[in-house]
C-alpha positions in Angstrom: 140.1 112.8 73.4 141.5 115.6 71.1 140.3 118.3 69.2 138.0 117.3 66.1 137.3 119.1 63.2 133.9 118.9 61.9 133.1 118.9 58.1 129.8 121.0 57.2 129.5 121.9 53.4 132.8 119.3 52.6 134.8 122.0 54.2 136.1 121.7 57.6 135.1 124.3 60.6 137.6 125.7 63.0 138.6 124.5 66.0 136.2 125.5 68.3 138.3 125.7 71.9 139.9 129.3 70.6 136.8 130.5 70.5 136.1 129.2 74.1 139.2 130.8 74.9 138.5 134.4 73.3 135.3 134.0 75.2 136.7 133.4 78.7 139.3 135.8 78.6 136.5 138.5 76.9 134.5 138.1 80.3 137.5 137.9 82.3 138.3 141.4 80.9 134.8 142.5 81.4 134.7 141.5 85.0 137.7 143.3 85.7 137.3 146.5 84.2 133.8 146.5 85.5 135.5 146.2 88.9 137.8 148.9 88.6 135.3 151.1 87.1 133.7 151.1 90.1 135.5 150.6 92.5 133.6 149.3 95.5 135.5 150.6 98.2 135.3 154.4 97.2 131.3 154.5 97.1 130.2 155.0 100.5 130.4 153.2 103.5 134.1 153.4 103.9 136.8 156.1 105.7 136.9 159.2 103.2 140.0 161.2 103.5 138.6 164.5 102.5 134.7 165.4 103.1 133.4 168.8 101.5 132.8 171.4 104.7 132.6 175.3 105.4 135.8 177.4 106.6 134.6 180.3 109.2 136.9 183.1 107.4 137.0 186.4 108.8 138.8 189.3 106.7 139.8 192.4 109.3 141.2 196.0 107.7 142.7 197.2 110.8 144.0 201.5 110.6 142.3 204.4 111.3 139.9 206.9 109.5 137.8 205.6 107.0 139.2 203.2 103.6 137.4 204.2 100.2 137.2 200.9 99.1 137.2 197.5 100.8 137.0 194.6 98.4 136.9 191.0 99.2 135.8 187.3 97.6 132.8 185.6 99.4 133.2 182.4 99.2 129.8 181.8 96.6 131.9 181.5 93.4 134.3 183.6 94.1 132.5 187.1 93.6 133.5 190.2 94.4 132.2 192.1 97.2 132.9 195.8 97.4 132.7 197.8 100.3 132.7 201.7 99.8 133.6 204.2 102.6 133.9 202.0 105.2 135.5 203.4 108.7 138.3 201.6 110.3 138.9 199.1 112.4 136.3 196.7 109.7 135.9 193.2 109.9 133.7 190.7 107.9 133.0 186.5 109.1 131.7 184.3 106.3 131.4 180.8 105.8 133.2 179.6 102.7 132.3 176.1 101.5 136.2 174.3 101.1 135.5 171.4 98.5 138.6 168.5 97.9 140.6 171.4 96.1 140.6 174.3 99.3 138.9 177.4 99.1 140.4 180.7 97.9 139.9 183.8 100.6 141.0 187.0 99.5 140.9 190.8 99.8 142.2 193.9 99.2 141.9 197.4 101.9 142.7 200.7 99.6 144.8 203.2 101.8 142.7 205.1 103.9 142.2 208.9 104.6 143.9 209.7 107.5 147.3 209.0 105.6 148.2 206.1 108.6 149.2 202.4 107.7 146.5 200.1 107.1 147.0 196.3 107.7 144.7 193.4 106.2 144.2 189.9 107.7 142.5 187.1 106.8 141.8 184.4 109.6 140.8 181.0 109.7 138.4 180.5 112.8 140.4 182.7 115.4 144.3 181.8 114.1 145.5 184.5 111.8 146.9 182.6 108.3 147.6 186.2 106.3 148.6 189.8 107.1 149.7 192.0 104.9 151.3 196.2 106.2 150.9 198.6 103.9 153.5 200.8 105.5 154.0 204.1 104.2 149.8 205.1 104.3 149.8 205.7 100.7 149.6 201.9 99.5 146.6 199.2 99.4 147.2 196.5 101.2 146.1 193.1 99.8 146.1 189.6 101.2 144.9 186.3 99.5 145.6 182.6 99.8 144.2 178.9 99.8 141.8 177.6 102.6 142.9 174.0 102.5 140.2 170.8 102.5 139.3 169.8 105.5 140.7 166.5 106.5 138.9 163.6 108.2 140.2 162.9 111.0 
């Protein structure tokens, strides 16, 4: 049993197992990118590696007398806070949602009045990640960096 042409018209058609062919491989395609697409194993229901959580940060502005200017991000879209006038030793806790790309805490302490050092830190729970000295009592001291995602563990 072979392939047969069929004559419609007086003309013959074309072979018709091509088109069965096209067809199969069209659907195999479909199935497959379909898969892919979505992906079964990353919807739920499986280990995640990263999971979207909330960092307890805690900037400190440690010195003595009283720092004009105290500026620092809080975590909601990275917005400013400024604190004006604030007296020394000052320290603020804030929970920062840390998504699949980190977090970024950071802040700056302007020098204060008394003409001493000041020093800034930014902690991560009670573990210090980032002090900066400003040494000479004349400079701002600034410290920033990246709260990294949380991983599952």
């Amino acid at each position: 049993m072979g392939l047969q042409r069929i004559r419609v018209s007086g003309r013959p058609m074309r072979l018709r197992r091509p088109i069965v062919l096209w067809a199969a491989t069209g659907m195999a395609l479909v199935v497959t990118g379909t898969m892919f697409a979505w992906r079964p194993w990353s919807h739920g229901g499986g280990d995640e590696v990263f999971q979207t959580s909330t960092a307890r940060v805690t900037y400190e502005v440690l010195g003595t007398g009283t720092s004009p200017r105290i500026e620092y991000a809080d975590g909601q879209d990275y917005h400013r806070v400024v604190a004006m006038h604030m007296a020394l030793p000052w320290r603020m806790t804030l929970s920062i949602p840390v998504g699949l790309a980190g977090a970024v805490a950071d802040m700056t302490a302007a020098y204060p009045d008394s003409g001493e050092p000041v020093t800034c830190r930014i902690l991560i729970g009670d573990r210090v990640f980032r002090q900066t000295v400003s040494d000479d009592g004349f400079s701002d001291a600034a410290c920033s960096m990246l709260v990294p995602a949380m991983q599952r563990k």
